[in-house]
DSSP file (Angstrom, degrees, kcal/mol; ACC not computed):
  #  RESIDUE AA STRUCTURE BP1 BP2  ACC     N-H-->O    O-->H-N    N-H-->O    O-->H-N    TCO  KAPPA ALPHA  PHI   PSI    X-CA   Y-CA   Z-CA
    1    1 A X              0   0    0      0, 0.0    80,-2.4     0, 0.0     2,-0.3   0.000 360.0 360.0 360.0 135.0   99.5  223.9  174.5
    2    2 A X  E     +A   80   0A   0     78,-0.2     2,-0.3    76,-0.0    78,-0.2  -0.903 360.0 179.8-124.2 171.8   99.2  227.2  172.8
    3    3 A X  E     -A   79   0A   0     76,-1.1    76,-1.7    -2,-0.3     2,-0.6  -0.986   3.6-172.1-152.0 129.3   99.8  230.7  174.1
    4    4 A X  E     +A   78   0A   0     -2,-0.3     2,-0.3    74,-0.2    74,-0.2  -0.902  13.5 155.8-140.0 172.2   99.5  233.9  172.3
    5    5 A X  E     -A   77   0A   0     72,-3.9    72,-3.3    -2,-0.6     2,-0.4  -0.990  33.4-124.9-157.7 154.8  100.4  237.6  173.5
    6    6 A X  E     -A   76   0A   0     -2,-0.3     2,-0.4    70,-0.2    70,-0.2  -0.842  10.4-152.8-124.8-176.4  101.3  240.4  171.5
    7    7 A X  E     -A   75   0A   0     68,-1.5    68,-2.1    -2,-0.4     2,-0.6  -0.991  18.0-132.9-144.3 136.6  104.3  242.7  171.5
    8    8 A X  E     -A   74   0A   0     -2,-0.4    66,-0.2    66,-0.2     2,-0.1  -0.914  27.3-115.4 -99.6 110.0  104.1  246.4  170.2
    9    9 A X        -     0   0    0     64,-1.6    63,-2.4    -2,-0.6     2,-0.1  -0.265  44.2-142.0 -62.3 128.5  106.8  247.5  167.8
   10   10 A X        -     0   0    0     61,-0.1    63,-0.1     1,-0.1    -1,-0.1  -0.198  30.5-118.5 -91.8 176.1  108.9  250.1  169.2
   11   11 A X  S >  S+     0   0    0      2,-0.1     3,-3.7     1,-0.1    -1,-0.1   0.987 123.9  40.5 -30.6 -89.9  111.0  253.3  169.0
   12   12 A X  T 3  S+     0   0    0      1,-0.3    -1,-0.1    -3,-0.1    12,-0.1   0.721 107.0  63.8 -31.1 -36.7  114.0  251.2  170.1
   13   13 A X  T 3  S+     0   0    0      7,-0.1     8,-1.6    11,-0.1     2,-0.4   0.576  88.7  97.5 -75.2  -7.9  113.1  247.9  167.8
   14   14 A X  B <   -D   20   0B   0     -3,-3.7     6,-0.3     6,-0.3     4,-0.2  -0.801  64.8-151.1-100.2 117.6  113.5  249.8  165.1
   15   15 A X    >   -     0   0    0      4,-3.0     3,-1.1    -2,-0.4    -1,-0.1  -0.037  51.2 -86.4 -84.1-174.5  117.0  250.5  162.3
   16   16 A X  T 3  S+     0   0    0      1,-0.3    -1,-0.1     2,-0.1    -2,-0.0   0.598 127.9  58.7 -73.4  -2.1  117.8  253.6  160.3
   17   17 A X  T 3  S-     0   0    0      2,-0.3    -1,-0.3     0, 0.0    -2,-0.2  -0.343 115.8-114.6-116.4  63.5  115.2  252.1  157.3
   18   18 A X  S <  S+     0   0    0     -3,-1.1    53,-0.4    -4,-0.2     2,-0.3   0.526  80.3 110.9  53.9  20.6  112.6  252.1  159.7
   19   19 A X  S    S-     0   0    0     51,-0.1    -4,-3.0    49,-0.1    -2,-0.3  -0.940  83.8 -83.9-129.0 150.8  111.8  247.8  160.1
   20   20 A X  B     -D   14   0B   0     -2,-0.3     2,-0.5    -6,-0.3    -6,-0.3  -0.347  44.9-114.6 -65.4 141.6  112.7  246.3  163.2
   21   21 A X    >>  -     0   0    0     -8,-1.6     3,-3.1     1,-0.1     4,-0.5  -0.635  35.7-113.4 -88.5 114.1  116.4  245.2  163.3
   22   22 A X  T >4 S+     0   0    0     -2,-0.5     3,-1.2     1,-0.2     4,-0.4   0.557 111.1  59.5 -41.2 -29.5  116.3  241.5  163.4
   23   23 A X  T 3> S+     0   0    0      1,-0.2     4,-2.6     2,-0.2    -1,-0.2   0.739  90.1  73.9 -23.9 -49.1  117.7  240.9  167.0
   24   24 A X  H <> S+     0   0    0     -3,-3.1     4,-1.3     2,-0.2    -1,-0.2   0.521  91.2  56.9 -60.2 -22.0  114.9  243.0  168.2
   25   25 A X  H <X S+     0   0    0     -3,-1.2     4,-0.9    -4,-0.5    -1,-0.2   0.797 102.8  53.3 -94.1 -15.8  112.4  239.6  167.4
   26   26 A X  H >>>S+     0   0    0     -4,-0.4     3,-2.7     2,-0.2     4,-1.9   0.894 116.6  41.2 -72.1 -71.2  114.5  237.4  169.8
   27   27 A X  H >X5S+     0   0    0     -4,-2.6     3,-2.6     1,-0.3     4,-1.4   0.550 114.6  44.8 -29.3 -82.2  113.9  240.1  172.4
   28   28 A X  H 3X5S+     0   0    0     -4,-1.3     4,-1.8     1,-0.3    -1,-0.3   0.396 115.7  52.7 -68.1 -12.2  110.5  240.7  171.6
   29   29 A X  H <X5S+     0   0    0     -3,-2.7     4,-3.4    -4,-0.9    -1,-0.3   0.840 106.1  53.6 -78.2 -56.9  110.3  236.3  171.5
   30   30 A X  H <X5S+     0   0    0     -3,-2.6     4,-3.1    -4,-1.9    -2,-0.2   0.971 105.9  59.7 -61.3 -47.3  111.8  236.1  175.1
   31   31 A X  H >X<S+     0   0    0     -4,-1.4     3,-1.9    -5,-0.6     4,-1.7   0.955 103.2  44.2  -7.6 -90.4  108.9  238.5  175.9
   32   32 A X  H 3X S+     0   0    0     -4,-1.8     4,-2.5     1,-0.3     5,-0.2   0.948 108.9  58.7 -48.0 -66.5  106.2  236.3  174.9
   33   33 A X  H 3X S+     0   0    0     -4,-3.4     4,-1.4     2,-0.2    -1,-0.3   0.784 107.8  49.4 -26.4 -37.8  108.0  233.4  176.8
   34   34 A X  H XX S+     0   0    0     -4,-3.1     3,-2.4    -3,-1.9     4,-2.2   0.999 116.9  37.6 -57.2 -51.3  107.8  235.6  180.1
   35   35 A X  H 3X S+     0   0    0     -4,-1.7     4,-2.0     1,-0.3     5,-0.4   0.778 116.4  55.3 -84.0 -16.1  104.3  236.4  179.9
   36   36 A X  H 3< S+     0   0    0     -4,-2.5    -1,-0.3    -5,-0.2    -2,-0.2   0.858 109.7  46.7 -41.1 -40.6  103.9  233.0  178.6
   37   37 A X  H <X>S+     0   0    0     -3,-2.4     6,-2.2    -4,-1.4     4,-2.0   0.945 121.5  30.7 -52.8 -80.6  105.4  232.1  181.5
   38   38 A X  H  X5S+     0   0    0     -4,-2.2     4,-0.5     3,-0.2    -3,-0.1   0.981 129.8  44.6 -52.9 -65.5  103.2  234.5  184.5
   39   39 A X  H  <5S+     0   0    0     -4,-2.0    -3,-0.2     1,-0.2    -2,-0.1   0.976 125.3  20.3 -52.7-100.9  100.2  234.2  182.1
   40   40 A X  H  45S+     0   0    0     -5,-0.4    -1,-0.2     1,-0.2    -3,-0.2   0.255 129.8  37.7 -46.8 -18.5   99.7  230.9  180.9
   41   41 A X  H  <5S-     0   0    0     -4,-2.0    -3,-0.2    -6,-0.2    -1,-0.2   0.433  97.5-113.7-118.6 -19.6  101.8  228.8  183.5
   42   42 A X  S  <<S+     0   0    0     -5,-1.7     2,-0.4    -4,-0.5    -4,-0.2   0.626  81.7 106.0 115.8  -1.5  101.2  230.3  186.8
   43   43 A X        -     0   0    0     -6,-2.2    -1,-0.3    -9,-0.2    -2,-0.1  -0.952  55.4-149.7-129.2 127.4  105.1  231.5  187.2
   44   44 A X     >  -     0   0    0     -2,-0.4     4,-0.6     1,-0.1    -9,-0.0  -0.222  26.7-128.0 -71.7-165.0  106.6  234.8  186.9
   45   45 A X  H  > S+     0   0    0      2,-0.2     4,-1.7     3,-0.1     5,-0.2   0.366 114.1  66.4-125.2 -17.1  110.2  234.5  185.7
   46   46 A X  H  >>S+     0   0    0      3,-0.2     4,-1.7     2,-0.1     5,-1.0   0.951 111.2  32.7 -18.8-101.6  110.6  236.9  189.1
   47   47 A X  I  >>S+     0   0    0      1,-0.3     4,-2.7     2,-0.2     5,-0.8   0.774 119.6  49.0 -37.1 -80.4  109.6  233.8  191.2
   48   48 A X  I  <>S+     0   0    0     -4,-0.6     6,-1.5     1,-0.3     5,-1.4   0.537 126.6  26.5 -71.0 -41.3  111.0  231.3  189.0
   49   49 A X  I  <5S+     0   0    0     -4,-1.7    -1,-0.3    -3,-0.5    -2,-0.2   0.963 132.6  33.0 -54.2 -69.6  114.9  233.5  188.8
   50   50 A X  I  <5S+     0   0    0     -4,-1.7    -2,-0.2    -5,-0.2    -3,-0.2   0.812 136.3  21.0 -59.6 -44.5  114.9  235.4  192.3
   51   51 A X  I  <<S+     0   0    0     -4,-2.7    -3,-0.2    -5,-1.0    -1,-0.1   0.914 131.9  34.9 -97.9 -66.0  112.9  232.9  194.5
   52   52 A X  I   <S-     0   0    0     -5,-0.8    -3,-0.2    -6,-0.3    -2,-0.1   0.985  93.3-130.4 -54.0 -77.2  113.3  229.1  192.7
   53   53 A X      < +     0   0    0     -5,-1.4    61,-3.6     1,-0.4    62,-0.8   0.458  61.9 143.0  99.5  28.0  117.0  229.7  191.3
   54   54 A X  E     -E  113   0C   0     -6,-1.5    -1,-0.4    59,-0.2    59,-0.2  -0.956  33.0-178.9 -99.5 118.6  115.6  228.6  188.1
   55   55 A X  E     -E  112   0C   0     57,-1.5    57,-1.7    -2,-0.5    59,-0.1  -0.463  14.3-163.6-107.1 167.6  116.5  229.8  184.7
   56   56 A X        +     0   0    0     55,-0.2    54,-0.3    -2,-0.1    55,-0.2  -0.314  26.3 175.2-126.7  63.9  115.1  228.7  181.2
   57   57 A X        -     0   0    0     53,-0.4    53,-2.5    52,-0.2     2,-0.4  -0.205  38.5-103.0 -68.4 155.6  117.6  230.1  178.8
   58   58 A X  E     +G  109   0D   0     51,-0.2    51,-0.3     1,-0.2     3,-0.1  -0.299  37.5 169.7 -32.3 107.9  117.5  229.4  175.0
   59   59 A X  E    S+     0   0D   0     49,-2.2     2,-0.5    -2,-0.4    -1,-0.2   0.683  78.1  35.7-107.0 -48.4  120.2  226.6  173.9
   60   60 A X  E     +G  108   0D   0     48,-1.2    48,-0.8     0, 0.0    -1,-0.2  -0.844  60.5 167.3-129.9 108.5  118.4  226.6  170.1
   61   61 A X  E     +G  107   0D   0     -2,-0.5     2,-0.2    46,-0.2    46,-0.2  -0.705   0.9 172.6 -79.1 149.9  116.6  229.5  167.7
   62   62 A X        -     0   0    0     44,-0.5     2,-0.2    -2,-0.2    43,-0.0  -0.626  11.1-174.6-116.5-149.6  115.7  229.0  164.2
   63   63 A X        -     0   0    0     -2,-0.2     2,-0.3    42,-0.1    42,-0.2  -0.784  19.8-154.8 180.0 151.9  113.7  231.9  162.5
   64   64 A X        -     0   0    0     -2,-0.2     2,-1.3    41,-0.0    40,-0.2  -0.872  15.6-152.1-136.1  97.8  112.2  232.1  159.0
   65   65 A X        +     0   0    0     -2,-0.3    38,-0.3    38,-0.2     3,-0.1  -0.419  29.5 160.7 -68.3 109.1  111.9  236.1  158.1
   66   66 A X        +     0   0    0     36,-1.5    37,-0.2    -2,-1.3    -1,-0.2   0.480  63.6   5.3-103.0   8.5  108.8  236.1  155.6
   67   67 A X  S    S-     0   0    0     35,-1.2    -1,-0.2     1,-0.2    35,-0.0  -0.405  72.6 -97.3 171.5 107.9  108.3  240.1  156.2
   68   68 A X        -     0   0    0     -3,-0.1     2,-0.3    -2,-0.1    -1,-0.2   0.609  24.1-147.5  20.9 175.5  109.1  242.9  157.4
   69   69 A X        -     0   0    0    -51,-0.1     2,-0.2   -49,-0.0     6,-0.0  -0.769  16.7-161.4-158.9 163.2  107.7  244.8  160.9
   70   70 A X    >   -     0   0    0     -2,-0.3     3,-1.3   -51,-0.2   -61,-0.2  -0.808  31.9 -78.2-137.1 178.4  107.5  248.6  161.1
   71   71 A X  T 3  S+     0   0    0    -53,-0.4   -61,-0.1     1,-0.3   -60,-0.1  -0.596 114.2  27.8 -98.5 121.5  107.3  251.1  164.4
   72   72 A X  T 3  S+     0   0    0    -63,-2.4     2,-0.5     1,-0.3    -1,-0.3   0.306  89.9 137.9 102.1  -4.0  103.9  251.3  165.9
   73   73 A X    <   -     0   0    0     -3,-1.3   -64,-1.6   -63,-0.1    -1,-0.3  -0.886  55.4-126.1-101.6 150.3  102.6  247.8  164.9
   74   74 A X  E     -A    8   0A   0     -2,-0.5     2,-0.4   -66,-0.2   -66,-0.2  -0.396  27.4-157.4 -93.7 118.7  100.6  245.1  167.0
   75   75 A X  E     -A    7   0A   0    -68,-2.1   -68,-1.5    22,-0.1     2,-0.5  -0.954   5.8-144.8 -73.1 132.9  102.7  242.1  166.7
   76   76 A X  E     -AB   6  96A   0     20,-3.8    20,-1.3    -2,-0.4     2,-0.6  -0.832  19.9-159.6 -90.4 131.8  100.5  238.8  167.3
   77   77 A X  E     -AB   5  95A   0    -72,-3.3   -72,-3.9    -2,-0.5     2,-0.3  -0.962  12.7-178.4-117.3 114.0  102.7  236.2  169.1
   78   78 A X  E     -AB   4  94A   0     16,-1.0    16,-2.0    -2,-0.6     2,-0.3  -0.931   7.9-174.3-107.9 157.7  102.0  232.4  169.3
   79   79 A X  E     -AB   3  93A   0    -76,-1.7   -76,-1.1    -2,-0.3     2,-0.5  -0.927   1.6-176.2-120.4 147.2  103.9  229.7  171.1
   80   80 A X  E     -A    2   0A   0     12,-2.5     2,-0.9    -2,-0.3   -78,-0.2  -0.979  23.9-133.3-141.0 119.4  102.9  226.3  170.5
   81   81 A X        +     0   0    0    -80,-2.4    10,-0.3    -2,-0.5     3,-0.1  -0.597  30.4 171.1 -76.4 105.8  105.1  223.4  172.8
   82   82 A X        +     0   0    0      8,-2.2     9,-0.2    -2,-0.9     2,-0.2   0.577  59.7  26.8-101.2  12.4  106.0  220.9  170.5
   83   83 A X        -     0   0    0      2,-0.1     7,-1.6     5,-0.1     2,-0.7  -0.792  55.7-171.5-156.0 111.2  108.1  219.0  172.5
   84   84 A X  B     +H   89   0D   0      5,-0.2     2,-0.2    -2,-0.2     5,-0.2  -0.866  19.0 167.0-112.0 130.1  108.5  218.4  176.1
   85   85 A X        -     0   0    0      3,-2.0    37,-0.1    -2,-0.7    -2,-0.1  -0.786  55.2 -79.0-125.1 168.3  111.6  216.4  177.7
   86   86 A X  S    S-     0   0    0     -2,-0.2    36,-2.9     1,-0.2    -1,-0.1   0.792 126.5  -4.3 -15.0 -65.9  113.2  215.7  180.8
   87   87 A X  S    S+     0   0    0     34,-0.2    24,-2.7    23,-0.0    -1,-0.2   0.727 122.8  73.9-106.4 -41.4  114.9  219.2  180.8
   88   88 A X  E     - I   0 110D   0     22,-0.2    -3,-2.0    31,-0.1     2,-0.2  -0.144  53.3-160.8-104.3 153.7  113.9  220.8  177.4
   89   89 A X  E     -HI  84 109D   0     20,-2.6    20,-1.4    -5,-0.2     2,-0.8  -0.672  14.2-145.7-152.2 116.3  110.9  222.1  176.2
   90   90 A X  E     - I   0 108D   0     -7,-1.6    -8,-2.2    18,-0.2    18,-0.3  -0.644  19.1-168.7 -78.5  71.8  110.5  222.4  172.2
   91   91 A X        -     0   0    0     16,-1.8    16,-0.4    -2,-0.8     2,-0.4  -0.089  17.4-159.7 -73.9-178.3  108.4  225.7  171.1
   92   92 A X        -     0   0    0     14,-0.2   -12,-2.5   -12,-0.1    14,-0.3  -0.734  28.3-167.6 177.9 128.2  107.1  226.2  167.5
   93   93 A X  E     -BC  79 105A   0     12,-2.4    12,-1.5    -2,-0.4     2,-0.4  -0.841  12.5-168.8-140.4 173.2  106.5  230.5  167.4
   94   94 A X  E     -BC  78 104A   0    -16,-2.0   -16,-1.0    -2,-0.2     2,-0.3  -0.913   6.5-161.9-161.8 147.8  104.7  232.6  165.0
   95   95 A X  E     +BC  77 103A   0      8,-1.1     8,-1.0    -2,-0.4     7,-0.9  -0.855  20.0 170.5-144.6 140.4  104.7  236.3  164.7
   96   96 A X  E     -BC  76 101A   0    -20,-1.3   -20,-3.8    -2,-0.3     2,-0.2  -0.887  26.2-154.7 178.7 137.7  102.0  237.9  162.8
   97   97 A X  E >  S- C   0 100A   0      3,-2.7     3,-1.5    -2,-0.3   -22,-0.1  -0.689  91.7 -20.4-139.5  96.1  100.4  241.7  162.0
   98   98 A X  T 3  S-     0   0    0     -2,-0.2     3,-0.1     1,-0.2   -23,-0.0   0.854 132.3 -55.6  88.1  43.5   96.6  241.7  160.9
   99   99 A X  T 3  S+     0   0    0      1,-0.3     2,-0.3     0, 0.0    -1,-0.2   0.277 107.8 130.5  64.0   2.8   97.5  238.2  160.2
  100  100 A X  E <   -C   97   0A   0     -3,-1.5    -3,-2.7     1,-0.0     2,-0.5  -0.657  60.3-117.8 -78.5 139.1  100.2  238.6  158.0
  101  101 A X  E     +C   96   0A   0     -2,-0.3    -5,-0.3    -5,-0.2     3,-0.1  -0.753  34.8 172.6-121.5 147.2  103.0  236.7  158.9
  102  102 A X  E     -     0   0A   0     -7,-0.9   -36,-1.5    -2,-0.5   -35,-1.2   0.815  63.3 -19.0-113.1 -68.8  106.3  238.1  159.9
  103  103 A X  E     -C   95   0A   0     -8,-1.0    -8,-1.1   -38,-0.3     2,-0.5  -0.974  50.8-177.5-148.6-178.7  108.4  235.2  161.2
  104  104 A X  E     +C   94   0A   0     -2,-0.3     2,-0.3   -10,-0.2   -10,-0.2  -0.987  21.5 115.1-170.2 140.9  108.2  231.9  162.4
  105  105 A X  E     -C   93   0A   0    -12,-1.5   -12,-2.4    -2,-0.5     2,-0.3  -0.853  49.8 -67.0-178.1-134.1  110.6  229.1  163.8
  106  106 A X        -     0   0    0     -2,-0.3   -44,-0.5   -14,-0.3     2,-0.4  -0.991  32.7-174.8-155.4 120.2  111.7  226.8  167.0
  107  107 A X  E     -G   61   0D   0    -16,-0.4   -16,-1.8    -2,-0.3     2,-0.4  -0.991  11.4-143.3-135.0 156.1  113.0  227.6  169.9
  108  108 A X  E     -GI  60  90D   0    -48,-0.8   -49,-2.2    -2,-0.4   -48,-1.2  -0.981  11.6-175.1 -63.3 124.9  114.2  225.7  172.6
  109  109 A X  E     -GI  58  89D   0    -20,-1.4   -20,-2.6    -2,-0.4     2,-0.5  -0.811   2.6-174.4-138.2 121.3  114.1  226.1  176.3
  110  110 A X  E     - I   0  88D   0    -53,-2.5   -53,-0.4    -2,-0.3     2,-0.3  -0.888  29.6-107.7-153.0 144.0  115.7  224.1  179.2
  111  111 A X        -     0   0    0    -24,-2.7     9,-1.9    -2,-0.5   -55,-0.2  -0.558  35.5-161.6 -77.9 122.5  115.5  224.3  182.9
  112  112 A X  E     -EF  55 119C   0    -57,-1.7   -57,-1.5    -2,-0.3     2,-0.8  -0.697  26.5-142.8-126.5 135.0  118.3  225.4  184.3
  113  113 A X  E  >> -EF  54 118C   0      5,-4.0     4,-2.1     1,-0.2     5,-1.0  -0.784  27.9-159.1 -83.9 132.6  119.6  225.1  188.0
  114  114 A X  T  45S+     0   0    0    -61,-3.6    -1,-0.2    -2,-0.8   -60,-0.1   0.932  84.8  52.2 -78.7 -45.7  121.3  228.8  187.9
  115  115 A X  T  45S+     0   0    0    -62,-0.8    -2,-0.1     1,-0.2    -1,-0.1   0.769 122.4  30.2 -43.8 -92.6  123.8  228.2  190.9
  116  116 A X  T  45S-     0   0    0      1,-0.2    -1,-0.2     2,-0.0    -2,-0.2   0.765 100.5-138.4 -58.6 -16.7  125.2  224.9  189.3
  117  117 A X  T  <5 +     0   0    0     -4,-2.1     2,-0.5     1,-0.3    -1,-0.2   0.860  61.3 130.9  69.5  26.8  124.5  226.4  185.7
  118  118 A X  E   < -F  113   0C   0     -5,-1.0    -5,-4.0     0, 0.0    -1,-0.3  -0.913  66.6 -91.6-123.7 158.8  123.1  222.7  184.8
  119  119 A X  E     -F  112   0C   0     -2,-0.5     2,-0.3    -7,-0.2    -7,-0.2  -0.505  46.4-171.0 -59.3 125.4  120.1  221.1  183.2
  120  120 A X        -     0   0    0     -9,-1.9    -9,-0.1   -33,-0.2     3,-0.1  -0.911  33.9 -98.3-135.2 147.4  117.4  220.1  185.7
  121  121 A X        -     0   0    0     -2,-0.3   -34,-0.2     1,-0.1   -35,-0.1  -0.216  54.2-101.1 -62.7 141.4  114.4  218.2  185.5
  122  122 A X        -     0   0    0    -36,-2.9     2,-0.4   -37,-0.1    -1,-0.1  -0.403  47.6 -99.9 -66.4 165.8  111.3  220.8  185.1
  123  123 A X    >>  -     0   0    0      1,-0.1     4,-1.9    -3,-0.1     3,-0.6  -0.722  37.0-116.9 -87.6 133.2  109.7  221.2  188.6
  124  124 A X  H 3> S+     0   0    0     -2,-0.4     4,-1.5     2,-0.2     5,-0.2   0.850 114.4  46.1 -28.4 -61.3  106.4  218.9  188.7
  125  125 A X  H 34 S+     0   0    0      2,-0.2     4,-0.4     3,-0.1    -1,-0.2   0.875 112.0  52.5 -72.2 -31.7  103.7  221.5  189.1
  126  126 A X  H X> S+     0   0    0     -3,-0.6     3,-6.1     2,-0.2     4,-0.8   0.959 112.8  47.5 -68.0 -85.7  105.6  223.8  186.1
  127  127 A X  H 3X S+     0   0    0     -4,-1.9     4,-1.1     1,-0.3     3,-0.5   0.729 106.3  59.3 -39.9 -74.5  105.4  220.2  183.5
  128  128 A X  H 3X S+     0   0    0     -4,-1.5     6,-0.8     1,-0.3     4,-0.6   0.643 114.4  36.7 -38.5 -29.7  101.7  219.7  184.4
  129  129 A X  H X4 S+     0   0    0     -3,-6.1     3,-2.5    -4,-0.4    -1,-0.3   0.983 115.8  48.9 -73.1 -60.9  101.2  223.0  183.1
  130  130 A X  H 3< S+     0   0    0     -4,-0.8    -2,-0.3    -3,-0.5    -1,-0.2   0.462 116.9  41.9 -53.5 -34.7  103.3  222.9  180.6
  131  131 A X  H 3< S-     0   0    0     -4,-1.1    -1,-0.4    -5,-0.3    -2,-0.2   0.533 113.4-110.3 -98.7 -30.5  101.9  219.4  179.4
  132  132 A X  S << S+     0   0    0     -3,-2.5    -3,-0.1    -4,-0.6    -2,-0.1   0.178  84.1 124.5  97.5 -23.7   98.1  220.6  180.0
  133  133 A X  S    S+     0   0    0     -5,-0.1     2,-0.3    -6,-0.1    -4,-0.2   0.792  77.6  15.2 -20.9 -69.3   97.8  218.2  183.0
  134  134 A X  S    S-     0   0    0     -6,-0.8    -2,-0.4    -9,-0.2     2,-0.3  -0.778  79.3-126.1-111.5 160.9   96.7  221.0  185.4
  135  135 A X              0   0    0     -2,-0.3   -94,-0.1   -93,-0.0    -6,-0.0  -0.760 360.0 360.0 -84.2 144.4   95.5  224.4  184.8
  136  136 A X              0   0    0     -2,-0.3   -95,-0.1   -96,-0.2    -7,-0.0   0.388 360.0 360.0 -62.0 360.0   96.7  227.8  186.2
């Protein structure tokens, strides 16, 4: 499954030489994952926190900076699943401006009961998505 969204470089995302401060692309990453999330699977991260008591936090980044970002540009965001497991779900990301590309890596994701703070099997109707099985 792929998913792509964009993110608009901010005020805020930005350091004193004027390129987004490298922290600022994990935010702007966890982004895409929401609306990946609402969009593309059917769940807000609302529902999935508030309601469910289901988290997906990060256990693994990598990131490959191949360029810069500046205030006021259109990042293009893909996610591409390249792994799905019990608990885990294996992401392959891309960040892009007029097709130049920006960074790129892996993240990992795993579904989390938030009470016990433990690893939980994805909810059935969430993996179906998540796998392409069903549609939103």
């Amino acid at each position: 499954m792929t998913y792509t969204t964009q993110v608009k470089v901010r005020f805020g995302d930005v350091d004193a030489a004027g390129i987004v401060f490298y922290p600022r692309y994990f935010e702007m990453l966890n982004t895409a994952v929401e609306d990946w999330f609402s969009d593309g699977l059917g769940v807000s991260f609302a529902d999935l926190h508030l309601v469910a008591g289901v988290g997906v936090p990060a256990v693994r980044v990598t990131s490959e900076f191949a360029a810069s970002s500046v205030l006021g540009e259109t990042l293009d965001v893909e996610l591409e699943v390249r792994e799905l497991g019990r608990s885990s779900c294996t992401i392959a990301y891309q960040m892009t401006c007029g097709g130049a590309k920006r960074l790129a890596g892996e993240l990992v994701i795993v579904c989390t009961d938030l009470k016990k703070r433990k690893a939980i099997a994805w909810p059935e109707a969430i993996r179906d998505r998540i796998d392409g099985k069903t549609a939103v």
